[in-house]
C-alpha positions in Angstrom: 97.1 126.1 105.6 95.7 124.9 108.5 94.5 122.1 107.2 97.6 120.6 106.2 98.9 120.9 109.8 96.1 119.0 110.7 96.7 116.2 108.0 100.6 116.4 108.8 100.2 115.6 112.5 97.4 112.8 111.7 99.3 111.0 109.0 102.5 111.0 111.4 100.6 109.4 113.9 98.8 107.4 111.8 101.3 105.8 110.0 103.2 105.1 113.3 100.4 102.8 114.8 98.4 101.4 111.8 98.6 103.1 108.9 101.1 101.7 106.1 101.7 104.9 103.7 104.1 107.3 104.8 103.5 111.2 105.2 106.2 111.9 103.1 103.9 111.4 100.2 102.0 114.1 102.0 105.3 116.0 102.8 106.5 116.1 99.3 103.0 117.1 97.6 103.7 120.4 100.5 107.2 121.3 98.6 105.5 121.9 95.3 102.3 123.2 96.2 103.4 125.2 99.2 107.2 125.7 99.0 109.8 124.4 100.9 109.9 126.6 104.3 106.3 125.6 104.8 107.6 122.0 104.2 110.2 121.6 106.8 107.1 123.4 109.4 105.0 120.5 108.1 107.7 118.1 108.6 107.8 119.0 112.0 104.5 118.7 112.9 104.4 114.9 111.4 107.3 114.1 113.3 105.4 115.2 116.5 102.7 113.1 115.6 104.8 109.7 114.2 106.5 110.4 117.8 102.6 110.6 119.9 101.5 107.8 117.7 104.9 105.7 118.7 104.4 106.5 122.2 100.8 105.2 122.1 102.7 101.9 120.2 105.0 102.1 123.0 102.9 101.6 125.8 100.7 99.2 124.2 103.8 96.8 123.4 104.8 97.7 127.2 101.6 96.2 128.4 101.1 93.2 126.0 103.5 93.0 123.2 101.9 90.2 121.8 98.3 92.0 120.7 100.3 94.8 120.1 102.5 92.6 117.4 99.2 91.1 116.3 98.1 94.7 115.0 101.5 95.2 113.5 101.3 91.7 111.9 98.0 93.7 110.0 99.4 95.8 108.7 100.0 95.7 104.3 103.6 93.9 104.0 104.6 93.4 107.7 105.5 89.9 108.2 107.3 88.3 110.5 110.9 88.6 108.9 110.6 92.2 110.2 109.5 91.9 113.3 112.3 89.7 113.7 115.3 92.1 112.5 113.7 94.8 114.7 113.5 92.8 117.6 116.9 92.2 117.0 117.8 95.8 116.2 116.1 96.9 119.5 118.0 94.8 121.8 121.9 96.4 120.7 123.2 99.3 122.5 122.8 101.0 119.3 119.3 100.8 119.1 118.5 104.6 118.3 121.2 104.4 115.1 119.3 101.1 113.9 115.8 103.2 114.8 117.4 106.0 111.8 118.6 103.0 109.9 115.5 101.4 109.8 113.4 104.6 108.4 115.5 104.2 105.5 115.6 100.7 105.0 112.0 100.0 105.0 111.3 98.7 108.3 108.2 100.7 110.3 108.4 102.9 112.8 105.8 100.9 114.5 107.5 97.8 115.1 110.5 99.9 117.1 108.1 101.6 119.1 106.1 98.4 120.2 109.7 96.6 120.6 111.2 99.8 123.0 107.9 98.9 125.2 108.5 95.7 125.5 111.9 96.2 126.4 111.3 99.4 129.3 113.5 101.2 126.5 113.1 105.1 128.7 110.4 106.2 126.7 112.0 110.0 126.8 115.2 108.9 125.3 113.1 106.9 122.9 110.4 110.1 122.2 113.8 111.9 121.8 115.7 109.3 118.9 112.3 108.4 117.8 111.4 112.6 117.0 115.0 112.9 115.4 114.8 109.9 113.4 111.5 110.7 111.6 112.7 114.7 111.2 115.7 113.4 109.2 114.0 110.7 107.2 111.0 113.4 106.5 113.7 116.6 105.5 115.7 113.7 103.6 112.3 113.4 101.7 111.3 117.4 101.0 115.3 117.9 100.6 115.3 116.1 97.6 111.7 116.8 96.1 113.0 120.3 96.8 115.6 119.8 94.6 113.9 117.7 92.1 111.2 121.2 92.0 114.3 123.4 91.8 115.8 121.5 88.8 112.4 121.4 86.9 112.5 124.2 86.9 115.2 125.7 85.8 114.6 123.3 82.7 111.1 124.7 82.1 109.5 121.6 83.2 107.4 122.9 86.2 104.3 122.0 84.6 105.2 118.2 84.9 106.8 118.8 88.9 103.2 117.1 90.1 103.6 114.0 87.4 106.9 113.1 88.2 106.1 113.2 92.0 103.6 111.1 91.2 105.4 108.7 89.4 108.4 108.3 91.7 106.1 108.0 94.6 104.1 105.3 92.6 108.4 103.4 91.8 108.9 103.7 95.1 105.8 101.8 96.5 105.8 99.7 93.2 109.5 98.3 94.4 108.9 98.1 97.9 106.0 95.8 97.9 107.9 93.9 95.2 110.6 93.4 97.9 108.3 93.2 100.6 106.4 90.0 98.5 109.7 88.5 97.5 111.0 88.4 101.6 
């Protein structure tokens, strides 16, 4: 069990600095092989680590946006259309609603964090939004895999739980680089 602490807090910080797959993968896999209680714990612990790894984005886009911005560009399917609506985002008053909006729209964490440096957003009430919007976008995640298990279930299709997971995991990535390459 430990182990998958360990892996929940280093995905979540992971993903919110460089790396371009999102612990929920990781998350979801936790529902069906270790239930759902121990899946909202986990979901925890990656929040605490997207919101570390944001902080370290923050900083760095507080300091020099512009390397900063270059990393991000790295990243698989960042382009500049993104950095552009985030940018954007970031400079409304309602920048922590556009920070949950985004987690569900497709546009990385990253990108926010590095933008609410560059703008002196306080990084408390940033840590703060930033921890809440990555808790709900991770439960939104197990929520629904728990209910996808649940279901299976019922219908005698347990067996298949870890094939259909894979599958919509593998739709959902399959569509989003699809948009990602048509932007």
């Amino acid at each position: 069990m430990r182990w998958w602490f360990i892996a929940a807090f280093a995905w979540g910080f992971a993903e919110a600095t460089v790396f371009f797959i999102v612990p929920d993968l990781l998350l979801t896999a936790s529902i069906v092989m270790l239930g759902f209680m121990r899946g909202i714990r986990l979901a925890g612990v990656s929040a605490i680590g997207a919101v570390i790894g944001g902080l370290v984005m923050y900083w760095w886009g507080a300091q020099d946006v512009e390397a900063a911005l270059g990393l991000v560009r790295s990243v698989p399917l960042i382009a500049d259309d993104l950095l552009v609506r985030v940018a954007a985002e970031m400079r409304t008053d309602h920048w922590p609603i556009n920070l949950f909006m985004g987690a569900l729209t497709g546009a990385p964490f990253k990108i926010y964090a590095v933008e609410a440096g560059n703008l002196a957003i306080n990084p408390v009430f940033f840590a703060l939004a930033a921890f809440g919007a990555r808790l709900a976008r991770f439960m939104l995640a197990i929520g629904l895999t728990a209910i996808g298990v649940a279901v299976a279930r019922r219908l005698g299709l347990a067996r298949l739980v870890p094939y259909g997971l894979a599958a919509v995991w593998a739709g959902i990535y399959g569509l989003y680089v699809y948009v990602r390459l048509s932007a």
